[in-house]
MOPAC internal coordinates of N, CA, C and O (Angstrom, degrees):
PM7 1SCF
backbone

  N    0.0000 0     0.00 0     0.00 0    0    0    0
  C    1.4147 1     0.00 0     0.00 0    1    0    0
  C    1.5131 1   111.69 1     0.00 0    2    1    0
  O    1.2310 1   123.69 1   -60.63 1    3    2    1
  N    1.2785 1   110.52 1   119.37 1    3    2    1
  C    1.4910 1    91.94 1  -179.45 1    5    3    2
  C    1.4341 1    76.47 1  -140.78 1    6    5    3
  O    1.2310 1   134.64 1   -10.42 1    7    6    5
  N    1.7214 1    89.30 1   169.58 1    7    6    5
  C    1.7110 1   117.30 1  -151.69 1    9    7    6
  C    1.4938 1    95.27 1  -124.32 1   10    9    7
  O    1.2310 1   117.28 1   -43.91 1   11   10    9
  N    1.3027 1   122.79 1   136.09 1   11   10    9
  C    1.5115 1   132.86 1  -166.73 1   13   11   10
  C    1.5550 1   100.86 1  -121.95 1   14   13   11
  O    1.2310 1   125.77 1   -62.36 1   15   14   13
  N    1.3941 1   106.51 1   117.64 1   15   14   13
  C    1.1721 1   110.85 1   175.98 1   17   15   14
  C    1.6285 1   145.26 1   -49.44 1   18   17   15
  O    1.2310 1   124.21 1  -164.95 1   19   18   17
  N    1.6484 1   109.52 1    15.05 1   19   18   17
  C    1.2612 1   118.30 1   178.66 1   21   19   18
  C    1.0526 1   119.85 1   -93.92 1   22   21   19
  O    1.2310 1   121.21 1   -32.00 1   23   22   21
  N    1.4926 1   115.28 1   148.00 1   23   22   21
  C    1.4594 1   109.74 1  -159.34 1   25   23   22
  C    1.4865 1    88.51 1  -100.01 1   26   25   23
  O    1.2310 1   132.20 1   -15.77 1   27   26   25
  N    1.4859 1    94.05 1   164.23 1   27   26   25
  C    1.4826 1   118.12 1  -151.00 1   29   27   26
  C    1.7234 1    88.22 1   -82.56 1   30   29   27
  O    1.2310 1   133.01 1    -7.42 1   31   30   29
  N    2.1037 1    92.46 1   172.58 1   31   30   29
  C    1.5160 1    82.79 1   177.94 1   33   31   30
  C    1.8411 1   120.34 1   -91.81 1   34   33   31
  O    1.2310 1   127.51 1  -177.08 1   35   34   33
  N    1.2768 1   103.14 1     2.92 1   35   34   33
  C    1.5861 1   120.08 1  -169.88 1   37   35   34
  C    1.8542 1    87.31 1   -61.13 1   38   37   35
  O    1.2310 1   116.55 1   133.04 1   39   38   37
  N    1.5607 1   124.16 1   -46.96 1   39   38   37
  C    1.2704 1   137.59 1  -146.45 1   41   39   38
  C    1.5337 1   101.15 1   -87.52 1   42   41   39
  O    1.2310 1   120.76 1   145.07 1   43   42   41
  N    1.5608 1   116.15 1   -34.93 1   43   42   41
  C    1.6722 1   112.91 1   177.09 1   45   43   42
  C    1.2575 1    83.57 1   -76.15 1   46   45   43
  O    1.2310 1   107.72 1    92.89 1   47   46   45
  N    1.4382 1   140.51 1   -87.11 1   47   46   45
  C    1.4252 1   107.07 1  -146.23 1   49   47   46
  C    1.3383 1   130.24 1   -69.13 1   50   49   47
  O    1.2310 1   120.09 1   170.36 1   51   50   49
  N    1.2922 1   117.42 1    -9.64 1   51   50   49
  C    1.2773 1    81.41 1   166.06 1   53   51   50
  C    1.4734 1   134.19 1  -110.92 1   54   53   51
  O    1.2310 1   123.95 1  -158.31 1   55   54   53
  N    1.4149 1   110.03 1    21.69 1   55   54   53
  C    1.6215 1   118.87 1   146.30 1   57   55   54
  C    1.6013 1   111.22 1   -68.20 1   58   57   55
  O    1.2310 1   123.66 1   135.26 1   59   58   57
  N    2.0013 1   110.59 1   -44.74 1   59   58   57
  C    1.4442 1    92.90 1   168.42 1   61   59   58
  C    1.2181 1   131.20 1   -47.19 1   62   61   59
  O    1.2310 1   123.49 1   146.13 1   63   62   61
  N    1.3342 1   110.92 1   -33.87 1   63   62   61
  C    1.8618 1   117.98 1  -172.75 1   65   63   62
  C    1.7710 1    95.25 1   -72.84 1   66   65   63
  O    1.2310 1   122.83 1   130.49 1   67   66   65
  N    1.2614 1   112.19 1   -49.51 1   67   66   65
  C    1.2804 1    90.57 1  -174.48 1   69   67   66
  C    1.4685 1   140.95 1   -88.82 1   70   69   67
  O    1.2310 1   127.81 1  -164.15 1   71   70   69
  N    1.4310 1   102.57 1    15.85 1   71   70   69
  C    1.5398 1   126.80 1   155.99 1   73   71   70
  C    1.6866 1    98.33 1   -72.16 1   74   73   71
  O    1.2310 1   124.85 1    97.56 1   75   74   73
  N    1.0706 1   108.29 1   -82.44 1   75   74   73
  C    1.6724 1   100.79 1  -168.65 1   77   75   74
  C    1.2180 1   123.25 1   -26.50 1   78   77   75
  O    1.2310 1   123.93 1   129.40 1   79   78   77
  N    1.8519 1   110.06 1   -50.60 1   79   78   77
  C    1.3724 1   112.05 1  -178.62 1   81   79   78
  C    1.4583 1   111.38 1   -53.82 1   82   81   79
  O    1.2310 1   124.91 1   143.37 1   83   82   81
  N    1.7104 1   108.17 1   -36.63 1   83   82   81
  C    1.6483 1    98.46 1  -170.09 1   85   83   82
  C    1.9382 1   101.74 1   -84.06 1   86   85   83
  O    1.2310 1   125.73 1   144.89 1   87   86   85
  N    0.8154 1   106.60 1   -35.11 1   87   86   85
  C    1.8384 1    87.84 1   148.92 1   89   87   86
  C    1.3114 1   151.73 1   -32.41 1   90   89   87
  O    1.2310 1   136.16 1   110.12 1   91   90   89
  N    1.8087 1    86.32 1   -69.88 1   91   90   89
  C    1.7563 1    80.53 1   159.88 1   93   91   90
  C    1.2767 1   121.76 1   -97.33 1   94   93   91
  O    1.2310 1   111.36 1  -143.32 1   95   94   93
  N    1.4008 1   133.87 1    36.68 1   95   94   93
  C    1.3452 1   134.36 1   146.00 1   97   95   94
  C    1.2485 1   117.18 1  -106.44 1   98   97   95
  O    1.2310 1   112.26 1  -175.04 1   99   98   97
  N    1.5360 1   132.21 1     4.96 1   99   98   97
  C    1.1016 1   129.27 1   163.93 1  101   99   98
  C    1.9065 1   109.60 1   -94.00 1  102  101   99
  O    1.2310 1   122.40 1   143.41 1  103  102  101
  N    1.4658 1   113.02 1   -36.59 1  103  102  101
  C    1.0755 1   117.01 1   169.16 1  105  103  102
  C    1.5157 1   131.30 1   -75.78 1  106  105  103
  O    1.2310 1   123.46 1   168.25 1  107  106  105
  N    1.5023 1   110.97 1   -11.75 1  107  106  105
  C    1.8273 1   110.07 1   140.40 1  109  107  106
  C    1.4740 1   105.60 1   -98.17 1  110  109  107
  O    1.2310 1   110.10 1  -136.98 1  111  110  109
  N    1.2477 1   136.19 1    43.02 1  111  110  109
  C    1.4352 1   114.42 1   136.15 1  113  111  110
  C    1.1386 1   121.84 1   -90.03 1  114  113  111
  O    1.2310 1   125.51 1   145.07 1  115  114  113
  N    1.8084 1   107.01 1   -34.93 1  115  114  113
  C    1.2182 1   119.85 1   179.10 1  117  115  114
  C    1.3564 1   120.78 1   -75.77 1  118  117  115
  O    1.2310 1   120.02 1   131.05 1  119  118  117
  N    1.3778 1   117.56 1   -48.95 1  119  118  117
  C    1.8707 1   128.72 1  -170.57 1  121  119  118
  C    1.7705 1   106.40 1   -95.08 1  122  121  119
  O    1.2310 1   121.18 1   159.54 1  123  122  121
  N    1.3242 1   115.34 1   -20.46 1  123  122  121
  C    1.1166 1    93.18 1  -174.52 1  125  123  122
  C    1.7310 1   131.02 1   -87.44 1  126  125  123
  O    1.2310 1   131.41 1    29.63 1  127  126  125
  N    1.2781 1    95.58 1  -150.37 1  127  126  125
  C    1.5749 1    98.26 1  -170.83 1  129  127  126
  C    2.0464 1   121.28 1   -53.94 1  130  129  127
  O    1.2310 1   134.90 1   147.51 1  131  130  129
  N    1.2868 1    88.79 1   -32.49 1  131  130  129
  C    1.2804 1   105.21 1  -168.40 1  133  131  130
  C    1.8377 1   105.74 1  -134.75 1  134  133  131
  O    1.2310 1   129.24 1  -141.08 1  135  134  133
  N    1.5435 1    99.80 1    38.92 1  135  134  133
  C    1.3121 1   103.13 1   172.63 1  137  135  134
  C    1.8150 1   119.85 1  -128.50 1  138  137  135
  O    1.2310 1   112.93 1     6.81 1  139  138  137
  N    1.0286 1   130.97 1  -173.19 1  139  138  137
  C    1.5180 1   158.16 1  -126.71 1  141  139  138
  C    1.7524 1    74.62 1   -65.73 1  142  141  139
  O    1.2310 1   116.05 1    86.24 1  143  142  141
  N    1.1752 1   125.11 1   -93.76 1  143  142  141
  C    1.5714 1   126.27 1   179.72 1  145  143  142
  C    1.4589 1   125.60 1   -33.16 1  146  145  143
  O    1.2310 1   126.85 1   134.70 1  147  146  145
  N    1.0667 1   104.44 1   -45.30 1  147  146  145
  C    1.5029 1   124.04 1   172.82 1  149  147  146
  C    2.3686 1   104.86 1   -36.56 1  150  149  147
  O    1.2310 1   144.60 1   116.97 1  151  150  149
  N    1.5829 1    69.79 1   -63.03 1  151  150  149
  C    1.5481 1    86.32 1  -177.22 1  153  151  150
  C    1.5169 1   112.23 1   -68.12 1  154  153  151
  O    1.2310 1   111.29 1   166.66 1  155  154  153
  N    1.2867 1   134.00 1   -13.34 1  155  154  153
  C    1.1351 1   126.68 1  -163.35 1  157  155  154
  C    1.7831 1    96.72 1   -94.24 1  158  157  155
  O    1.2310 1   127.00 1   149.50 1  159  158  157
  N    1.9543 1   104.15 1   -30.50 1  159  158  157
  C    1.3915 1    89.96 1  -156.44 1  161  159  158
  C    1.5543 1    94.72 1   -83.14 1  162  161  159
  O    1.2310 1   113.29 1   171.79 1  163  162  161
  N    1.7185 1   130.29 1    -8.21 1  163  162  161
  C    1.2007 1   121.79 1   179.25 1  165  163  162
  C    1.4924 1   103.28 1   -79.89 1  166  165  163
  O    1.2310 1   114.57 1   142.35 1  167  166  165
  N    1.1433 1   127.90 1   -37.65 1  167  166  165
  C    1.7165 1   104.54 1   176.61 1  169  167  166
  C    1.1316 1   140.54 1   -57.17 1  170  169  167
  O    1.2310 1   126.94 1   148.60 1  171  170  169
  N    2.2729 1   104.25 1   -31.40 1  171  170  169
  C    1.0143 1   103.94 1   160.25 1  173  171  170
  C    1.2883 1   138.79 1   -66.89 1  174  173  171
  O    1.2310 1   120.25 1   155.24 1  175  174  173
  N    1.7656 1   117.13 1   -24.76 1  175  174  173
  C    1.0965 1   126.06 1   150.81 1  177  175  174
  C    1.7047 1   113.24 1   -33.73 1  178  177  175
  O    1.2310 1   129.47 1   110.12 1  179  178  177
  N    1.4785 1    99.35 1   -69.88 1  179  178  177
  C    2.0122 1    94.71 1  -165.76 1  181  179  178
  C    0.9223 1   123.72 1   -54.39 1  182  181  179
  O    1.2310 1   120.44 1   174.09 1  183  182  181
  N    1.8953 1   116.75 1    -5.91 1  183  182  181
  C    1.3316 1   110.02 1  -168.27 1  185  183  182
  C    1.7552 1    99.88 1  -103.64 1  186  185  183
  O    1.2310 1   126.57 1   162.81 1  187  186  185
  N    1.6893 1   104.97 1   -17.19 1  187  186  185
  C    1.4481 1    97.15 1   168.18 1  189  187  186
  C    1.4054 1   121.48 1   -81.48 1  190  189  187
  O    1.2310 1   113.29 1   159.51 1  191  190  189
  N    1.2570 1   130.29 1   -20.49 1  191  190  189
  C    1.4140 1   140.61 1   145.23 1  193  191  190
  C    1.3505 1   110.29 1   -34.40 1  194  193  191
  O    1.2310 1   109.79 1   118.97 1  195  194  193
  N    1.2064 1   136.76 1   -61.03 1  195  194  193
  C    1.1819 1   156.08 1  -139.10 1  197  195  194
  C    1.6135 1   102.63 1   -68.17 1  198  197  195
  O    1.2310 1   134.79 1   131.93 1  199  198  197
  N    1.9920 1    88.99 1   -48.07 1  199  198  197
  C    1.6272 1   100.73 1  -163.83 1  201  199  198
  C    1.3806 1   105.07 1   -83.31 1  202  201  199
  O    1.2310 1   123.02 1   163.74 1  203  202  201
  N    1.6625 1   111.82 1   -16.26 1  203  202  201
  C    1.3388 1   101.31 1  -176.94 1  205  203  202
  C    1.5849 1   108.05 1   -90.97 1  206  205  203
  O    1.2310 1   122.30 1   161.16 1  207  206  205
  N    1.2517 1   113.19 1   -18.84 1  207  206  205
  C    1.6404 1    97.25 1   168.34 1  209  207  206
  C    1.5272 1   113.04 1   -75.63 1  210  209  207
  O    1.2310 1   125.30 1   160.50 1  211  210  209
  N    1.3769 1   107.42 1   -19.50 1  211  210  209
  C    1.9680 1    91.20 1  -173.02 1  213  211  210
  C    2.0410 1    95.23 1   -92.98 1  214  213  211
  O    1.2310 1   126.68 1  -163.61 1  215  214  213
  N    1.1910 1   104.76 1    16.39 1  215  214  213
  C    1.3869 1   112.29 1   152.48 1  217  215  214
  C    1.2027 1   119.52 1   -90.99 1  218  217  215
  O    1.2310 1   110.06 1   132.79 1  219  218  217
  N    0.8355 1   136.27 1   -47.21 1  219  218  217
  C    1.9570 1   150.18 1   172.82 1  221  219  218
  C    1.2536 1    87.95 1   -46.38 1  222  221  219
  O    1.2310 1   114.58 1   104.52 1  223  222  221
  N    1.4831 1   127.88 1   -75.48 1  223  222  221
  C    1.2438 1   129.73 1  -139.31 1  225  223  222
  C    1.7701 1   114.54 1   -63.62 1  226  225  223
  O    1.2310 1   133.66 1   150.25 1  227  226  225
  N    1.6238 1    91.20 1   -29.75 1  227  226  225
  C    1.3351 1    85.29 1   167.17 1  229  227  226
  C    0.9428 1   133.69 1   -92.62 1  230  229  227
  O    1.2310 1   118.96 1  -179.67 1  231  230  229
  N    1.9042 1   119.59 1     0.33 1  231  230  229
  C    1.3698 1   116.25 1   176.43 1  233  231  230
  C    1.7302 1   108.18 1   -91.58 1  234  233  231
  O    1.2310 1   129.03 1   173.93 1  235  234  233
  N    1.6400 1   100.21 1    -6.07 1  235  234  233
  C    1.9788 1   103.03 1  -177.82 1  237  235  234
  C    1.8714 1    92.34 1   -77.03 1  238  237  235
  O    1.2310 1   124.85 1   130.95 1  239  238  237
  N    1.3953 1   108.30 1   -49.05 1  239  238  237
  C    1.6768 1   114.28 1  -167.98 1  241  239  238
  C    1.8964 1    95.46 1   -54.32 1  242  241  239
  O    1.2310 1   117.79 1   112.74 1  243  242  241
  N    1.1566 1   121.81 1   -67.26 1  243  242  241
  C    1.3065 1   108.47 1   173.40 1  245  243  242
  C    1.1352 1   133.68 1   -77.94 1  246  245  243
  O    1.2310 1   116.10 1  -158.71 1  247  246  245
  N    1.4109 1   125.02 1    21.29 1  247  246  245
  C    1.9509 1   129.30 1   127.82 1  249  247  246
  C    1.1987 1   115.50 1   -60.59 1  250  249  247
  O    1.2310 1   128.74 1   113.22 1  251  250  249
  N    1.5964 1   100.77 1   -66.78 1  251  250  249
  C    1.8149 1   107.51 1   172.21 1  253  251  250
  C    1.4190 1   105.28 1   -29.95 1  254  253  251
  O    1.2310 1   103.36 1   102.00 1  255  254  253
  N    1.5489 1   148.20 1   -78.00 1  255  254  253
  C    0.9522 1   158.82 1  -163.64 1  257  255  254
  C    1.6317 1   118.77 1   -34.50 1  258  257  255
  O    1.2310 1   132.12 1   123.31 1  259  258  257
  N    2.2011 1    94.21 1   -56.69 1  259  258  257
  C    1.1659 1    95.54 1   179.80 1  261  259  258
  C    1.2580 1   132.32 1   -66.62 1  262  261  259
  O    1.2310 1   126.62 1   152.31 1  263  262  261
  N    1.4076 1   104.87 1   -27.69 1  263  262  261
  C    1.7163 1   141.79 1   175.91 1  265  263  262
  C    1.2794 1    94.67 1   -60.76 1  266  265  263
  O    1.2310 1   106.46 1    89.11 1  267  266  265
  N    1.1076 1   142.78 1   -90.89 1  267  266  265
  C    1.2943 1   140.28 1   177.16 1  269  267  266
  C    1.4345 1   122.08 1   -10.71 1  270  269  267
  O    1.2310 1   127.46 1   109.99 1  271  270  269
  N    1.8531 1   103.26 1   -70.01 1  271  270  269
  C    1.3643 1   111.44 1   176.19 1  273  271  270
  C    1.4722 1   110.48 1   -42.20 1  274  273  271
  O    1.2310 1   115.66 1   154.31 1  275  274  273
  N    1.4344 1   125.85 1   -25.69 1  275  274  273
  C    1.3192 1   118.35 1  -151.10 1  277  275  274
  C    1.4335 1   115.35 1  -121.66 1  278  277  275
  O    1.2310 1   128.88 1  -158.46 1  279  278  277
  N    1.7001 1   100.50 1    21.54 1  279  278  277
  C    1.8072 1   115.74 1  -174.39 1  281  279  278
  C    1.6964 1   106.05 1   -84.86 1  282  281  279
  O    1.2310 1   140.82 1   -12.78 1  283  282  281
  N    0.6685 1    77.20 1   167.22 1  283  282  281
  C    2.1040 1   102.60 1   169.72 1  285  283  282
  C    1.6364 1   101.36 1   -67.64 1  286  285  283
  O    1.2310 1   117.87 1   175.32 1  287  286  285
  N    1.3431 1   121.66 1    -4.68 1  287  286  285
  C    1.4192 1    99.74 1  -161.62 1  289  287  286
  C    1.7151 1    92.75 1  -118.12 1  290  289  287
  O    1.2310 1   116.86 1   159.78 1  291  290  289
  N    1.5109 1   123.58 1   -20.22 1  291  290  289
  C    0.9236 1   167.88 1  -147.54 1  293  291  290
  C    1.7792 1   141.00 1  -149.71 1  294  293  291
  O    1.2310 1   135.13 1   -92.46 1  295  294  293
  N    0.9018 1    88.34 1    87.54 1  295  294  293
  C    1.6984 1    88.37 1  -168.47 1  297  295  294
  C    1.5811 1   130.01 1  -132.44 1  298  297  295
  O    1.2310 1   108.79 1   -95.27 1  299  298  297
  N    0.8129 1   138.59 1    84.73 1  299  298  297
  C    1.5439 1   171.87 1  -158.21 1  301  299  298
  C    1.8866 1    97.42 1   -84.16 1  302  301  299
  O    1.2310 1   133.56 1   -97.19 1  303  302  301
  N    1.2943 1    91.39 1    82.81 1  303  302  301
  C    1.5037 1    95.29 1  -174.55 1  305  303  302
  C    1.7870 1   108.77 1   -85.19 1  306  305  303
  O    1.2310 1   118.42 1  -173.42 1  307  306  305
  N    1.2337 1   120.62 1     6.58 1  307  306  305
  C    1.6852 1    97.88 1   168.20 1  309  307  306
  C    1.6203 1    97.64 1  -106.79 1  310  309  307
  O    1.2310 1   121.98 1  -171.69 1  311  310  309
  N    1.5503 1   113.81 1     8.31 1  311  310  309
  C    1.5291 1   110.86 1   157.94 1  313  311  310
  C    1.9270 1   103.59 1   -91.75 1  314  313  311
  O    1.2310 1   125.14 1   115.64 1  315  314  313
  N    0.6994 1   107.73 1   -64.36 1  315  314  313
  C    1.6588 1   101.19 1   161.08 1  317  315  314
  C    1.5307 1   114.59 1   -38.44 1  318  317  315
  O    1.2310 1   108.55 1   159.30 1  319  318  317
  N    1.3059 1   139.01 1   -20.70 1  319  318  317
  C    1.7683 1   111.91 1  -178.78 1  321  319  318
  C    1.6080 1    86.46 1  -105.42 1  322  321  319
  O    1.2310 1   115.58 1   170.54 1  323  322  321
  N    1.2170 1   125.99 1    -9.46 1  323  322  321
  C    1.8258 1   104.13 1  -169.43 1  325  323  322
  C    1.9202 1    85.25 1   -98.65 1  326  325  323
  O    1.2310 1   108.72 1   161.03 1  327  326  325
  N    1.4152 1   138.71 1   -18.97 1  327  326  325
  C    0.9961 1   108.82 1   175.61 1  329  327  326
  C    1.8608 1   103.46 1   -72.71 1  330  329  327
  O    1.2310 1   117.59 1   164.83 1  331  330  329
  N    0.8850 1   122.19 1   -15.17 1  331  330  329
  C    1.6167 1   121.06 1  -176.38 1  333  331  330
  C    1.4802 1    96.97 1   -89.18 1  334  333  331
  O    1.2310 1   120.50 1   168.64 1  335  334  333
  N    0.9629 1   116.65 1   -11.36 1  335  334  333
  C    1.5390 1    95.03 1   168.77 1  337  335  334
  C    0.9447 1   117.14 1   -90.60 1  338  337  335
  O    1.2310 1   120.41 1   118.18 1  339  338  337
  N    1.4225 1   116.82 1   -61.82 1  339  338  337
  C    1.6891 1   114.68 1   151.62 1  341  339  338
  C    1.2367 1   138.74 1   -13.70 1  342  341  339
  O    1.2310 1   128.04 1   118.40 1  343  342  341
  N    1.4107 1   102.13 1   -61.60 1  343  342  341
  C    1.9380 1   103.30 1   175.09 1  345  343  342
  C    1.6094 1   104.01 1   -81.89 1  346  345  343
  O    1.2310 1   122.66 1   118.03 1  347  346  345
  N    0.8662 1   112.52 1   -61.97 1  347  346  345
  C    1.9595 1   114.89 1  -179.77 1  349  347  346
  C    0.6433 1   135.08 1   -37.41 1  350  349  347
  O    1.2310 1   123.82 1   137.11 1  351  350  349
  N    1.9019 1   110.28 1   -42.89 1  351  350  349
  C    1.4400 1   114.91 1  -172.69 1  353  351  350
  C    1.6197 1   109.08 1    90.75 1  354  353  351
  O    1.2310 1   119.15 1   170.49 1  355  354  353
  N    1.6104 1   119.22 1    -9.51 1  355  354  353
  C    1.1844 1   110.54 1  -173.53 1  357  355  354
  C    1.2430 1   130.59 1   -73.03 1  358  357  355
  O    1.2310 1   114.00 1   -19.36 1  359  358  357
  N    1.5324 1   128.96 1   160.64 1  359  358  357
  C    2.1127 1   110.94 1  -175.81 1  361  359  358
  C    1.8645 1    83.91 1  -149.30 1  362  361  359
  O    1.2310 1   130.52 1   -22.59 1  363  362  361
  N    1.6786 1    97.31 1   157.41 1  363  362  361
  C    0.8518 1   108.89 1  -166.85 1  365  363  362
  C    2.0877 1    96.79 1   -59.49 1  366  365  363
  O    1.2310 1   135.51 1    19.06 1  367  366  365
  N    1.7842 1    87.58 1  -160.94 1  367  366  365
  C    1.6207 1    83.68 1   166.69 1  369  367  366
  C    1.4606 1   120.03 1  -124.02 1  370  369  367
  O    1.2310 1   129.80 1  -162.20 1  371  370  369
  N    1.7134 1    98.70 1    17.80 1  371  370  369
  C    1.2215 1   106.81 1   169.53 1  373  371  370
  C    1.6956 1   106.17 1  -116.44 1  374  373  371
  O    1.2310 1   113.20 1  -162.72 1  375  374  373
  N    1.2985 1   130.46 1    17.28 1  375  374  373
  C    1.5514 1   129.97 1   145.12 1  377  375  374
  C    0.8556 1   140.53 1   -98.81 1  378  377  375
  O    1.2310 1   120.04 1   -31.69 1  379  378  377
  N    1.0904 1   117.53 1   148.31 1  379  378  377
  C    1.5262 1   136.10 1  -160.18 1  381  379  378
  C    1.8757 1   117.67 1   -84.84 1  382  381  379
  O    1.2310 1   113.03 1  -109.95 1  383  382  381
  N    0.9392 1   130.77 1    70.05 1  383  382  381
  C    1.5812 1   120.33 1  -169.11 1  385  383  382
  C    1.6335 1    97.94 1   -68.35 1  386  385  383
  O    1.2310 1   131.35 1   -39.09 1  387  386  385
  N    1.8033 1    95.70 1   140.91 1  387  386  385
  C    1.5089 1   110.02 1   179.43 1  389  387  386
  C    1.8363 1    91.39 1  -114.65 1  390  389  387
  O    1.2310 1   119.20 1   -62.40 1  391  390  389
  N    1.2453 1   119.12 1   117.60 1  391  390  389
  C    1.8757 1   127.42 1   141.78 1  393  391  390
  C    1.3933 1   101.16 1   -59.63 1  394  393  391
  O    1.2310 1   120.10 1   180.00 1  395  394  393

């Protein structure tokens, strides 16, 4: 009886099987839904979010501002004659409009 050094087939597959598995569990850590890329493209997202809210914020803070300037309690009248010029169209009667 002699014994031949090849390994049996019970032993390839199931190292084959357990190559694949570590395949495709390394390739959804990386590609999948909730893996390595996944995460990269949501941060870059949050950080473009990020910039567009600390953009908002400064265009709400300077409404607030203008709004303010332009209350009943508060009133900033050379912000009041350039919004009338602006919306109206109006000019003094000592300027000159150039077309």
């Amino acid at each position: 009886m002699s014994r031949s050094n090849r390994p049996r087939l019970g032993a390839i597959v199931f190292f084959t099987v357990a190559f694949m598995l570590g395949v495709y569990f390394t390739f959804a850590a990386v590609q999948g839904d909730y893996g390595l890329f996944r995460r990269v493209e949501i941060a870059a997202e949050r950080d473009a979010l990020s910039r567009d809210l600390a953009k908002l914020n400064s265009e709400i803070s300077e409404m607030e501002n203008l709004t303010r300037r332009l209350s009943d309690t508060y009133l900033d009248l050379d912000l009041l004659d350039q919004q009338a010029r602006s919306i109206l169209g109006m000019i003094r009667s000592d300027e000159i409009v150039i077309q």
